[in-house]
C-alpha positions as semicolon CSV with decimal commas, in nm:
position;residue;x (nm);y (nm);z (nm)
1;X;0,000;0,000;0,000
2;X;0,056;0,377;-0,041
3;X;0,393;0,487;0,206
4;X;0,251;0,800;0,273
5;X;0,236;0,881;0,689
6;X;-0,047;0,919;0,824
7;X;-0,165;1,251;1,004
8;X;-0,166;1,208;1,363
9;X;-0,287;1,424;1,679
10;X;0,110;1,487;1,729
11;X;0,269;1,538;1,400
12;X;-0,098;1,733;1,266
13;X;0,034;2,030;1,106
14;X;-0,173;2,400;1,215
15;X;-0,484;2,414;1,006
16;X;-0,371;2,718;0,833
17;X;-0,005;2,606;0,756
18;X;-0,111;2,266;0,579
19;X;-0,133;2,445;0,252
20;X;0,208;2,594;0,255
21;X;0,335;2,214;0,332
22;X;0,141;2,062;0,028
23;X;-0,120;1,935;0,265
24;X;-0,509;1,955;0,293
25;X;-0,729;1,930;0,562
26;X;-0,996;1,653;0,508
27;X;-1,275;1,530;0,780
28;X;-1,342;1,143;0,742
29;X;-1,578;1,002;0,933
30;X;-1,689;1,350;1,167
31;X;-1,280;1,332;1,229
32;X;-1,042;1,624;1,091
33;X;-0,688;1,475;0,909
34;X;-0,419;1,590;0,662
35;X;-0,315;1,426;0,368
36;X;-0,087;1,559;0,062
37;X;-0,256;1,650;-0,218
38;X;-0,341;1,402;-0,481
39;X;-0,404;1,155;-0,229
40;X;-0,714;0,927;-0,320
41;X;-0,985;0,895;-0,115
42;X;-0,943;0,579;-0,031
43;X;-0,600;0,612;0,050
44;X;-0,685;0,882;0,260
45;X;-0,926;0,648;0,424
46;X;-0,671;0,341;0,540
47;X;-0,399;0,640;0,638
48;X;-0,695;0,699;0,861
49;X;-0,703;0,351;0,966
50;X;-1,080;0,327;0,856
51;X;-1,123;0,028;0,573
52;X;-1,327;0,067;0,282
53;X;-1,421;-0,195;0,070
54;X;-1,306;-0,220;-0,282
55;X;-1,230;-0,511;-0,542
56;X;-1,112;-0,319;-0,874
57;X;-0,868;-0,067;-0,670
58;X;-0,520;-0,205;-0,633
59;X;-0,243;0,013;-0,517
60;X;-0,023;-0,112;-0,757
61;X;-0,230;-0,056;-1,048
62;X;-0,444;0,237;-1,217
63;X;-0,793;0,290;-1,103
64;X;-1,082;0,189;-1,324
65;X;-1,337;0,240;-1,141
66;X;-1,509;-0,094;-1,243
67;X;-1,665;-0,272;-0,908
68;X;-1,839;0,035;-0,741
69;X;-1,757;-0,105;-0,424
70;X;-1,587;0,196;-0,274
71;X;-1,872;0,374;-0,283
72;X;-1,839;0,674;-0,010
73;X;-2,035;0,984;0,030
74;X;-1,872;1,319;-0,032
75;X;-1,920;1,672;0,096
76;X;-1,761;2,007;-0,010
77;X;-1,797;2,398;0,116
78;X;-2,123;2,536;-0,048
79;X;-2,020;2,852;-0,230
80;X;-2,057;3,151;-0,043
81;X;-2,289;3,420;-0,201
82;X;-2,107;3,729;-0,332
83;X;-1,965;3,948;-0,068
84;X;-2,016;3,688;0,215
85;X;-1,787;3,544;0,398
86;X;-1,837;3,140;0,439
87;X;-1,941;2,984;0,725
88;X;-1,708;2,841;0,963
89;X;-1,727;2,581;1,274
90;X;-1,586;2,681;1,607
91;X;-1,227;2,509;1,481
92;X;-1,266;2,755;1,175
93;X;-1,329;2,489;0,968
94;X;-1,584;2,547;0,665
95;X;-1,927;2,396;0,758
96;X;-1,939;2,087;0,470
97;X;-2,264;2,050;0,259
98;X;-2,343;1,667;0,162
99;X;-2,356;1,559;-0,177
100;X;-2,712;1,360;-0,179
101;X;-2,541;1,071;-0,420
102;X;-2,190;0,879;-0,356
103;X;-1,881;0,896;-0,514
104;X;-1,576;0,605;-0,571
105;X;-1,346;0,653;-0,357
106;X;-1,079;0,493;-0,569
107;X;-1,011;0,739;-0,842
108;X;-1,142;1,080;-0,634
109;X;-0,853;1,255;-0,483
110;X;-0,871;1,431;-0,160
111;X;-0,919;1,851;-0,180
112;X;-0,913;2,153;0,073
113;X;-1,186;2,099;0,351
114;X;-1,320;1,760;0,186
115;X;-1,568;1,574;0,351
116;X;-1,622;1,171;0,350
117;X;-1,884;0,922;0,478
118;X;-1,767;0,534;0,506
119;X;-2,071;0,465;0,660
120;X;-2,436;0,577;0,770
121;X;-2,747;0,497;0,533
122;X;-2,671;0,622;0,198
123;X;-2,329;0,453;0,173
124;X;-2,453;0,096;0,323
125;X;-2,756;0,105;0,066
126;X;-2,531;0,154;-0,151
127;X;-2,243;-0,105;-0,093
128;X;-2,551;-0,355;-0,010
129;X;-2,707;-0,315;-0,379
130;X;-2,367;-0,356;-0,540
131;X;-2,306;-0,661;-0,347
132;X;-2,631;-0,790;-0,477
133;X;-2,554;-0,707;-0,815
134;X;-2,244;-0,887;-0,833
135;X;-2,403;-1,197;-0,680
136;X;-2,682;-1,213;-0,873
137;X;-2,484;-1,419;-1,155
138;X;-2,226;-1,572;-0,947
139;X;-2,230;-1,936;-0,915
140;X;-2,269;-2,136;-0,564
141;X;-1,920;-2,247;-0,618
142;X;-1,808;-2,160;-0,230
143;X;-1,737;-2,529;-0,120
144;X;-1,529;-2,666;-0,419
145;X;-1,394;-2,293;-0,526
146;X;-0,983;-2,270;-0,403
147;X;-1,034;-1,924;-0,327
148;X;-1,241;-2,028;-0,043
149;X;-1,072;-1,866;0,277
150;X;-0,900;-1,592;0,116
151;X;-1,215;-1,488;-0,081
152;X;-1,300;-1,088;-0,079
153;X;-1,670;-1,196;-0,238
154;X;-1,702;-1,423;0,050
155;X;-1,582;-1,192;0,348
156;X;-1,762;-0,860;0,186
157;X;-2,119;-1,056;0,129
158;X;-2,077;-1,133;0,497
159;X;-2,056;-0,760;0,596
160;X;-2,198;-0,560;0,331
161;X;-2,464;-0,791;0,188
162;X;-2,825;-0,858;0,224
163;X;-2,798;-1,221;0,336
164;X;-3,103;-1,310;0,098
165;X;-3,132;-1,337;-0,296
166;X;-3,359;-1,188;-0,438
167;X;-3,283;-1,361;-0,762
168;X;-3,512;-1,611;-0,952
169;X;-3,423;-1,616;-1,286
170;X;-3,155;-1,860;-1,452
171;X;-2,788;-1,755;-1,356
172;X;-2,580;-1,619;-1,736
173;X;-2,352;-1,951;-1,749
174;X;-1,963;-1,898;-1,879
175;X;-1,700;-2,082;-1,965
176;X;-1,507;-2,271;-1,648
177;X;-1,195;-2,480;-1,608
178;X;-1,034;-2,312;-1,913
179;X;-0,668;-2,375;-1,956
180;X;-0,588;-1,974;-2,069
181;X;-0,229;-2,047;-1,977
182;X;0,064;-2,325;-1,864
183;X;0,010;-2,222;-1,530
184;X;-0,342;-2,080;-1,492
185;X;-0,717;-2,160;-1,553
186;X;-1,006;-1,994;-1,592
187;X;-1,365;-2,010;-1,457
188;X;-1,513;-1,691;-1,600
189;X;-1,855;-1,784;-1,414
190;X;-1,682;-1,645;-1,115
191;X;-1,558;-1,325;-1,281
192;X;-1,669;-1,018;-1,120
193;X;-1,464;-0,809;-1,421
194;X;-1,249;-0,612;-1,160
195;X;-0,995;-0,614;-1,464
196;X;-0,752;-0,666;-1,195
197;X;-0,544;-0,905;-1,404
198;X;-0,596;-0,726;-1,716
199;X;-0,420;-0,409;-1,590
200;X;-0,157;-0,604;-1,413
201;X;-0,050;-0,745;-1,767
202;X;-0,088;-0,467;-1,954
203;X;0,108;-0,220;-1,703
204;X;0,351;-0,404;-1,517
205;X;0,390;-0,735;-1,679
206;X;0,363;-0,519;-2,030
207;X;0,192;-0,822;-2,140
208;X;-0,125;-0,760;-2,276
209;X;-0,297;-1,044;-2,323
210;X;-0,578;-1,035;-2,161
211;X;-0,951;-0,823;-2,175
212;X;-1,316;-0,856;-2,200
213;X;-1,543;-0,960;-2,469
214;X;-1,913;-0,957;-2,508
215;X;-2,115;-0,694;-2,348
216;X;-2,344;-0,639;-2,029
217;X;-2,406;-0,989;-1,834
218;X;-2,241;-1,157;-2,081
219;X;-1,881;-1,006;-2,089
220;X;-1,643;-1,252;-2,064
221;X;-1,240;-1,269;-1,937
222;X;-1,000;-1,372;-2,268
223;X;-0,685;-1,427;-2,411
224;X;-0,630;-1,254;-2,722
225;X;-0,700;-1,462;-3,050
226;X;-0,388;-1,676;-3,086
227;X;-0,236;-1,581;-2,771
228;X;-0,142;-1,782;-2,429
229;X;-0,119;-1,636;-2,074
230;X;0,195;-1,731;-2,064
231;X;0,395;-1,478;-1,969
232;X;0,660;-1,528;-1,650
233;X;0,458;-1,333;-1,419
234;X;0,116;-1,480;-1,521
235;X;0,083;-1,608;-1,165
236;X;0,076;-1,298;-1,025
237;X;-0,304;-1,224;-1,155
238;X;-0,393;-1,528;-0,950
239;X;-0,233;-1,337;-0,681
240;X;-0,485;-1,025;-0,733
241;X;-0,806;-1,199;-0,840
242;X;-1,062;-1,127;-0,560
243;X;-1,253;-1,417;-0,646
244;X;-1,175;-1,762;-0,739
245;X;-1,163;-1,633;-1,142
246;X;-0,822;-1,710;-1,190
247;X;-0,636;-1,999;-0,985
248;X;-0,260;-2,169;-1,039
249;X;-0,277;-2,522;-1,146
250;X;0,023;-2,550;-0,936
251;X;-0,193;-2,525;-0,604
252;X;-0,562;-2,592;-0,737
253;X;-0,715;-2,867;-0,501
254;X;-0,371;-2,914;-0,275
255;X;-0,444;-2,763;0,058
256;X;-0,732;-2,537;0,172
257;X;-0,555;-2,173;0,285
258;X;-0,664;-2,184;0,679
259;X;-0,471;-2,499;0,712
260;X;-0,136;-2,347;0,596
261;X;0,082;-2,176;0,797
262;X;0,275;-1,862;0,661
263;X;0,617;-1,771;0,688
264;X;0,808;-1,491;0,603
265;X;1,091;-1,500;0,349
266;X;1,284;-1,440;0,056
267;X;1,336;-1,582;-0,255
268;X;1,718;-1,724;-0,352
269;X;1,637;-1,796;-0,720
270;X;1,826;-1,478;-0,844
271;X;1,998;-1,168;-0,688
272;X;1,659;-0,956;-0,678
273;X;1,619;-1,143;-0,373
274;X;1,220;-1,092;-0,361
275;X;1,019;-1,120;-0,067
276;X;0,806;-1,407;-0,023
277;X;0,550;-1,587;0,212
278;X;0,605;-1,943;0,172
279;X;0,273;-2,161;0,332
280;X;0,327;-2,460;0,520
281;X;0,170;-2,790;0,643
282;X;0,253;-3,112;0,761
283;X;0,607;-2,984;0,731
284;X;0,568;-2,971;0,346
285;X;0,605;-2,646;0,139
286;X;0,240;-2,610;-0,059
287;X;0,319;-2,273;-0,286
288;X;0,493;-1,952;-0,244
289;X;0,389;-1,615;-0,309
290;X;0,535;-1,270;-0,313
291;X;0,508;-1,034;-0,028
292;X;0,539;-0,660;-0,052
293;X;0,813;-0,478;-0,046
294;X;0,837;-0,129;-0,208
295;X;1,189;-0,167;-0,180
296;X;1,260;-0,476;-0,327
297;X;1,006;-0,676;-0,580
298;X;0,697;-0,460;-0,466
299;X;0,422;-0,687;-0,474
300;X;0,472;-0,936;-0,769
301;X;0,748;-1,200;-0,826
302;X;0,816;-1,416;-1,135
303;X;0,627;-1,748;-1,183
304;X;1,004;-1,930;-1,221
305;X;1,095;-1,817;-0,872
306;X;0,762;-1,880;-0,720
307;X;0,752;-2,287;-0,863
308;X;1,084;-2,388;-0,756
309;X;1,094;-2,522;-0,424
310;X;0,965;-2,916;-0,524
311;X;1,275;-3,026;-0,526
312;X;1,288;-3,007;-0,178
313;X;1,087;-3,326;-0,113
314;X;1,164;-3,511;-0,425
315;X;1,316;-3,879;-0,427
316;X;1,699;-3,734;-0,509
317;X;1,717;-3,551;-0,174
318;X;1,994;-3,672;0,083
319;X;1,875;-3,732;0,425
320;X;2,189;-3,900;0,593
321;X;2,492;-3,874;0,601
322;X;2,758;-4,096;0,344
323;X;3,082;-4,215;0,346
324;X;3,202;-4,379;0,047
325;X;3,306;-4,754;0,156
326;X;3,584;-4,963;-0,088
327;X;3,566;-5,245;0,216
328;X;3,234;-5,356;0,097
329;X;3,160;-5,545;-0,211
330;X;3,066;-5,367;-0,416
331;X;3,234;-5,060;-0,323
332;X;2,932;-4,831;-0,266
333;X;2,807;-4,554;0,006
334;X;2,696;-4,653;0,327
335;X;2,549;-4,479;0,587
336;X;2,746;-4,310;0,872
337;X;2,703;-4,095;1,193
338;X;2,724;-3,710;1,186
339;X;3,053;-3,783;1,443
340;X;3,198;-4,066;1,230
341;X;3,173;-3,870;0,889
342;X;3,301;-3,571;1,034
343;X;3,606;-3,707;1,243
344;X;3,707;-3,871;0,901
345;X;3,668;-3,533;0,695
346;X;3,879;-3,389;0,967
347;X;4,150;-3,630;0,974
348;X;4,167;-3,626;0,569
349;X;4,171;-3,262;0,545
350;X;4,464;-3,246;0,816
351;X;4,669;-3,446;0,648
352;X;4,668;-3,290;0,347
353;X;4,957;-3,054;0,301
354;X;4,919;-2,718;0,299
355;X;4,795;-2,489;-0,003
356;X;4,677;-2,839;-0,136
357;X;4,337;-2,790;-0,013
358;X;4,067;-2,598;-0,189
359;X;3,719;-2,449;-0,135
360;X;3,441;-2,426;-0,381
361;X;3,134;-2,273;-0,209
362;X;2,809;-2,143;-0,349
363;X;2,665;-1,781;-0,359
364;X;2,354;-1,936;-0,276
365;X;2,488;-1,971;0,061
366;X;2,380;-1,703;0,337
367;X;2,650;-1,464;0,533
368;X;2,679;-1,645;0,801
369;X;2,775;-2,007;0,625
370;X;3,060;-1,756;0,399
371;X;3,152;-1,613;0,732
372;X;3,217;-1,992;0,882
373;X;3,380;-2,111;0,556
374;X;3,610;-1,790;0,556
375;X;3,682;-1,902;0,865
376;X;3,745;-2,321;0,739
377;X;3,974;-2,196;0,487
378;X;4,171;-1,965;0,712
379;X;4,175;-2,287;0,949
380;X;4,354;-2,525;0,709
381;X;4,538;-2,267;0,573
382;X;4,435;-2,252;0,216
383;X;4,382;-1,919;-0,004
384;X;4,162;-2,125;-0,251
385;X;3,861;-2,059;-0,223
386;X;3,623;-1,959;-0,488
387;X;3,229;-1,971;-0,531
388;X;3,079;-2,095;-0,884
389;X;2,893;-1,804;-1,079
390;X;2,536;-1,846;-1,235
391;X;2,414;-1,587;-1,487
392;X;2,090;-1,579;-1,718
393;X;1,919;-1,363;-1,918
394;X;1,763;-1,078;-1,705
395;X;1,428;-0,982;-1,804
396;X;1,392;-0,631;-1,736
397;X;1,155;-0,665;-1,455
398;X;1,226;-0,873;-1,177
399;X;1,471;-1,125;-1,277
400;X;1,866;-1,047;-1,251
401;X;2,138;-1,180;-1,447
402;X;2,272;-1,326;-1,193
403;X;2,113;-1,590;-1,054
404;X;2,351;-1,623;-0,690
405;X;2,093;-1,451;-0,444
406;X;2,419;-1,348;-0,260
407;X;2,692;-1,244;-0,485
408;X;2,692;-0,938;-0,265
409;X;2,686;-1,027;0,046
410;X;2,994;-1,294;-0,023
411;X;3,174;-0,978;-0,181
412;X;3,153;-0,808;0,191
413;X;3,257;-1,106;0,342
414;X;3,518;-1,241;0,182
415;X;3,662;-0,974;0,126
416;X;3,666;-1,007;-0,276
417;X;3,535;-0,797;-0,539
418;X;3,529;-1,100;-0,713
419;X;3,419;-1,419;-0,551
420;X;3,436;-1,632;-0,829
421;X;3,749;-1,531;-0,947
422;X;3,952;-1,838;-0,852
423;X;3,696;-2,101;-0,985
424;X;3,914;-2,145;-1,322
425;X;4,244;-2,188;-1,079
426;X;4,129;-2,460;-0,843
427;X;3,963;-2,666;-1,175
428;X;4,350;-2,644;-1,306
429;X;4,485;-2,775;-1,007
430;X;4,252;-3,028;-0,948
431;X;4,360;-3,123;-1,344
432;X;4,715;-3,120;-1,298
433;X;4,723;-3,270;-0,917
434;X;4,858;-3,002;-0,794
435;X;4,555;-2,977;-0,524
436;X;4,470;-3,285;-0,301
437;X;4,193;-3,264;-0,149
438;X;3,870;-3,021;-0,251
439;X;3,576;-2,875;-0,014
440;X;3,203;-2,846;-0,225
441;X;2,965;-2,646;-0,022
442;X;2,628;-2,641;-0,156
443;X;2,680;-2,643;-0,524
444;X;2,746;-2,922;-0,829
445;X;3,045;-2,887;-1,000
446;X;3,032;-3,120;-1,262
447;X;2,694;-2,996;-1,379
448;X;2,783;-2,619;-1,303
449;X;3,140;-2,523;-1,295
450;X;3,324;-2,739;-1,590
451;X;3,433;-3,000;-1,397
452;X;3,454;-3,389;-1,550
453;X;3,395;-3,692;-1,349
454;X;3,771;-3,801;-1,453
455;X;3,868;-3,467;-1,305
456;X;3,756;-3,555;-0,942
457;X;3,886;-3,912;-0,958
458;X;4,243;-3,726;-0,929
459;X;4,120;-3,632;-0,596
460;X;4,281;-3,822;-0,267
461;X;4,014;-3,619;-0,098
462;X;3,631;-3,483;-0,202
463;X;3,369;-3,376;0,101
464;X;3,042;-3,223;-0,058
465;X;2,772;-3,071;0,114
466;X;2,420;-3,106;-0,067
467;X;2,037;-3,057;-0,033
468;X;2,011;-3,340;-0,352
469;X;2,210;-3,657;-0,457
470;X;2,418;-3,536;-0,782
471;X;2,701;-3,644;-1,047
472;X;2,922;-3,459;-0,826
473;X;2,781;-3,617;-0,436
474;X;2,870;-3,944;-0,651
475;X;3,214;-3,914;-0,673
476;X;3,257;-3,737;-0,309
477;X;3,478;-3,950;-0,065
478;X;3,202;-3,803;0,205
479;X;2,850;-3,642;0,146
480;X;2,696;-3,464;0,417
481;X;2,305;-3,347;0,379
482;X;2,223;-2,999;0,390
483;X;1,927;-2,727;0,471
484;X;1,726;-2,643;0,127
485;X;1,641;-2,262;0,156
486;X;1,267;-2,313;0,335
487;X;1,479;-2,496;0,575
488;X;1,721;-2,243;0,729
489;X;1,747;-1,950;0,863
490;X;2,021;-1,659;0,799
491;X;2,080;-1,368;0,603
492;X;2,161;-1,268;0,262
493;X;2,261;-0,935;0,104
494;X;2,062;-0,849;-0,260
495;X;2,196;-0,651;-0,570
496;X;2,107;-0,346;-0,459
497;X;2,275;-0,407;-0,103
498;X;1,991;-0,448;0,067
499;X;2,037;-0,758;0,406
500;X;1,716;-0,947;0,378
501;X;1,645;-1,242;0,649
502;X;1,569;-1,582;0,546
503;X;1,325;-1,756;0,816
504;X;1,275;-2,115;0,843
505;X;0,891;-2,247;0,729
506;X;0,951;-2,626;0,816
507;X;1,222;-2,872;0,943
508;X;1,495;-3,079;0,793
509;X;1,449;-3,431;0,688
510;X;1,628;-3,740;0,844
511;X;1,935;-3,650;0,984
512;X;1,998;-3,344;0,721
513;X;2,142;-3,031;0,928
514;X;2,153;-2,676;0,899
515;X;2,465;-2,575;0,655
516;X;2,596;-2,341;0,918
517;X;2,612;-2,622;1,169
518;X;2,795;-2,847;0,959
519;X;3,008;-2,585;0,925
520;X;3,076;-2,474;1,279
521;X;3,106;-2,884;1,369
522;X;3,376;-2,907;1,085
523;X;3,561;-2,642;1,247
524;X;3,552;-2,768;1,566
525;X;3,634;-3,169;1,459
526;X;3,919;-2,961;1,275
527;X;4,037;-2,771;1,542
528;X;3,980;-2,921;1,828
529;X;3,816;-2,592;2,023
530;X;3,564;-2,603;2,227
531;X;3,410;-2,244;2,197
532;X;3,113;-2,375;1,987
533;X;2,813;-2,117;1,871
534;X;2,534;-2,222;1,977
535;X;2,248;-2,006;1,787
536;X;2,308;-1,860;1,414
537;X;2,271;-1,492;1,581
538;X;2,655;-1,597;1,745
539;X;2,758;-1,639;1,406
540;X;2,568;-1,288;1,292
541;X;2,746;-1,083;1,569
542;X;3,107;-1,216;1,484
543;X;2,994;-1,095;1,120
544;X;2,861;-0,747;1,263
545;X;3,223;-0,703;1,445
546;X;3,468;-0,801;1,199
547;X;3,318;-0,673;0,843
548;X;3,228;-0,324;0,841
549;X;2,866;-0,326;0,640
550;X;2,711;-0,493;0,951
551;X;2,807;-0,300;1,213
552;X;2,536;-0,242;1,462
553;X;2,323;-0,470;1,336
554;X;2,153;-0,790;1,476
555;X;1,932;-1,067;1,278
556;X;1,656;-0,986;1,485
557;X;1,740;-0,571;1,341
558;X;1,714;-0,647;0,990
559;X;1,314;-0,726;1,036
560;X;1,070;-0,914;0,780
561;X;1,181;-0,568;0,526
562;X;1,557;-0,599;0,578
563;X;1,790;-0,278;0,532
564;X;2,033;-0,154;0,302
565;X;2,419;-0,166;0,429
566;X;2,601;-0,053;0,110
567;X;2,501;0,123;-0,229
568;X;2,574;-0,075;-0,522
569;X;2,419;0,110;-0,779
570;X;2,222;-0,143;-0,889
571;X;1,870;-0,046;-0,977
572;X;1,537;-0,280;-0,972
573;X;1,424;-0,249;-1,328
574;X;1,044;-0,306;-1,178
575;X;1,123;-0,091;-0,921
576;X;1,216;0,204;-1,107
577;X;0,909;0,184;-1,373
578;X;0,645;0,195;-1,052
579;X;0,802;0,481;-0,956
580;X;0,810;0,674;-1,234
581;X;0,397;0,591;-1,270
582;X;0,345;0,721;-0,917
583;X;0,554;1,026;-1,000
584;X;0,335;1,041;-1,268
585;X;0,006;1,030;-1,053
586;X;-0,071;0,684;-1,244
587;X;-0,122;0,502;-0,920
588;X;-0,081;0,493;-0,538
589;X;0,152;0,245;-0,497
């Protein structure tokens, strides 16, 4: 929603002195506010903390006008007769005269001594014969419809409708379950043509694929002629729809909303790093979606992001850990204890002379598992240490070329404008023998960094750490399982050098731990001390005391927003074309 404070009994400017700020003075409700000019009504309204309904208006996106559901009444100042003066209240205040019919309080902006009504009789007449209109051919879909629980029909017909139909004629029947897309379907029967999803692909997907056809009762939600909703953000108008209209066959018929529990996160498919809620149950991930963040990705995210997290209970994923066995016959893995496989990796790695031993870790890793494998390498005394790089094509919205959620946040703490620098180095020495033994944190190398199967075999050494079994887990000496990103908690540092918190949403499989704990117990089988962290915040503070970007700050500081810690220059391509439409007086948002 709109960032705009709102006017309080101790920051209220003087009546007389809001003009000269760009303020006006606005009664809502028999109660006297300020808001800058331009400010919608119903803006205005929720700054006052005073809700009204709506279904077409989205912050986000321009204002149509279509549902009627913000209905409000409206007063102004009547015009004083020549030569008089007009009448004022005892605050000076000009006495308001009530318009007898309402206005929408969705594209109306706010003006000098306004007056609105959310409620008394005109307004809930109003708001009650809407409701009934956009009932009247609306199927009885409630008990099978997936937007049940998170329905605005539903919760608004509650408060604002008549409780009985009127209607006895034969209900205008539409087209449902209609594949418009790869990842959505249509039931137009539930339509209530907010043209929510029509804007959203027009304006900010600047897709647009989507409108009405036919006229009056019959209008009807499309795809243009030869056209799919296909576009990487097409889940988003699921997102919007106030109804059940438009639903992702992704979720349709997994879980019913109240059972899932939501967490706050963010997403690690690129370096946007966009916020998300991911919904839980059962300790099983059902979908994803975007939460807002003006700073960040807004309210939207792309349908890519939003989809991958089912790897996280497929069949490959590693849920012990493994040891690779030549004893048995055939040689194979078997399963170990966490104390067994880490004593060996220990052992291995200290016999390995030094400068033999390299690091390849992941920039999908948070700060405080780069913090702990700074502090591995510095511990066996090797300068090799690299991360592997992922680019794509970026897509001038949301999605970044590079795909590492936390290229900068391993820049700040390793010290390296370049984290991947070294990559190309340690697959040479691996080649020519010159390194012994090799650390793989998180990532595939064979698959994603140019490495061959025959390269690894030249190992004496390989210890990989891995959410999913992999070409490169099967040549490993030692594979120990690892947190997927729903799994862990920890912090991560965007493009734009922003520190964004990841939260846990459900627990690790089997014996899988945290990646940070595997960590901090490699150390310690390494080294032998006994000063052990206990809690990922331990690991936080030693990052807020030794690298200068985090000083003064906690996890708990950062908050479900985050906060930016360095300038990068890097701009949000999404962000910066909402802004320029709210400069432009286009929208709220």
């Amino acid at each position: 929603m709109s960032d705009t404070p709102s006017a309080t009994a101790e920051m209220k400017l003087p009546k007389d002195l809001a003009a000269e700020k760009g303020m006006v003075n606005v009664q809502i409700d028999g109660v006297w506010h300020q808001f800058p000019k331009g400010t919608r009504m119903i803006e205005a309204c929720r700054q006052a903390q005073i809700t009204v309904p709506h279904y077409c208006y989205h912050p986000k996106l321009s204002s149509p006008g279509n549902c009627r559901m913000c209905l409000v009444q409206m007063g102004m100042p009547p015009r004083p007769a020549p030569g008089q003066e007009p009448t004022r209240d005892e605050n000076g205040y000009e006495i308001i005269g009530w318009m007898p019919r309402p206005v929408i309080a969705c594209a109306n902006t706010v003006g000098e001594n306004m007056g609105i009504r959310t409620t008394g009789d005109l307004v809930e007449k109003c708001r009650e014969g809407v409701m009934e209109f956009l009932l009247i051919n609306h199927p009885l879909d409630c008990p099978i419809c997936d937007q049940a629980g998170e329905c605005r029909l539903q919760e608004q017909s509650v408060q604002h409708g008549r409780g009985v139909s009127r209607f006895i004629d034969m209900k205008v029947k539409k087209p449902k379950n209609v594949d418009i897309g790869p990842r959505i379907r249509l039931d137009d029967e539930r339509c209530i043509m907010c043209s929510r999803c029509i804007r959203f692909m027009d304006e900010v997907a600047d897709d647009p694929v989507l409108g009405f056809t036919q006229r009056g009762t019959h209008t009807t939600l499309t795809v243009h002629p030869g056209r799919l909703l296909d576009s990487n953000y097409s889940l988003n108008t699921a997102d919007i729809c106030p109804v059940g209209a438009l639903t992702s066959n992704d979720f349709r018929f997994q879980m019913r909303v109240w059972f899932l529990k939501e967490t706050p996160s963010i997403d690690v498919n690129c370096g946007t790093g966009s916020n998300i809620t991911i919904w839980t149950r059962g300790n099983k991930v059902h979908r994803i979606t975007p939460r807002q963040n003006d700073e960040v990705n807004s309210a939207w995210m792309p349908d890519s992001h939003r989809l991958n997290f089912h790897y996280i209970d497929s069949d490959a994923r590693l849920t012990e850990p493994l040891a690779w066995s030549a004893s048995v016959s055939p040689a194979q893995f078997v399963a170990t204890s966490w104390k067994e496989a880490l004593t060996e990796a220990a052992t291995r790695l200290k016999a390995t002379p030094a400068g033999q031993t390299a690091i390849i870790a992941s920039g999908r890793m948070t700060n405080e598992e780069l913090f702990l494998t700074r502090a591995l390498a510095a511990e066996i005394g090797t300068s090799l240490l690299s991360l592997v790089p992922r680019s794509g094509d970026a897509d001038n919205l949301l999605v970044a070329a590079d795909r590492n959620p936390n290229t900068t946040g391993a820049k700040l703490i390793l010290g390296s404008e370049n984290p991947y620098s070294g990559l190309a180095f340690i697959r040479d020495g691996v080649r020519d023998g010159s390194i012994k033994s090799l650390i793989i944190l998180g990532e595939d190398i064979i698959t994603d960094a140019g490495f061959s199967a025959e390269d690894l075999k030249k190992l004496d050494f390989l210890l990989q750490t891995s959410v999913l079994a992999n070409p490169t887990a099967d040549r490993a000496h030692i594979v120990l399982p690892s947190a997927s990103f729903a799994e862990k908690r920890g912090s991560m540092v965007n493009l734009s050098g922003r520190v964004q918190r990841l939260n846990r949403a459900v627990e690790l499989p089997g014996q899988a731990h945290d990646d940070w704990e595997i960590l901090r117990d490699l150390l310690l089988a390494i080294s032998g001390d006994k000063n052990e962290a206990h809690h990922i915040e331990d690991i936080f503070k030693a990052i807020a005391e030794n690298v200068p970007a985090f000083n003064g700050l906690t996890l708990s500081k950062i908050g479900h927003q985050g906060t930016s810690i360095t300038d990068t220059g890097y701009q949000i391509p999404l962000l910066a074309n909402e802004r320029a439409r709210k400069a432009a007086g286009l929208i709220n948002g």
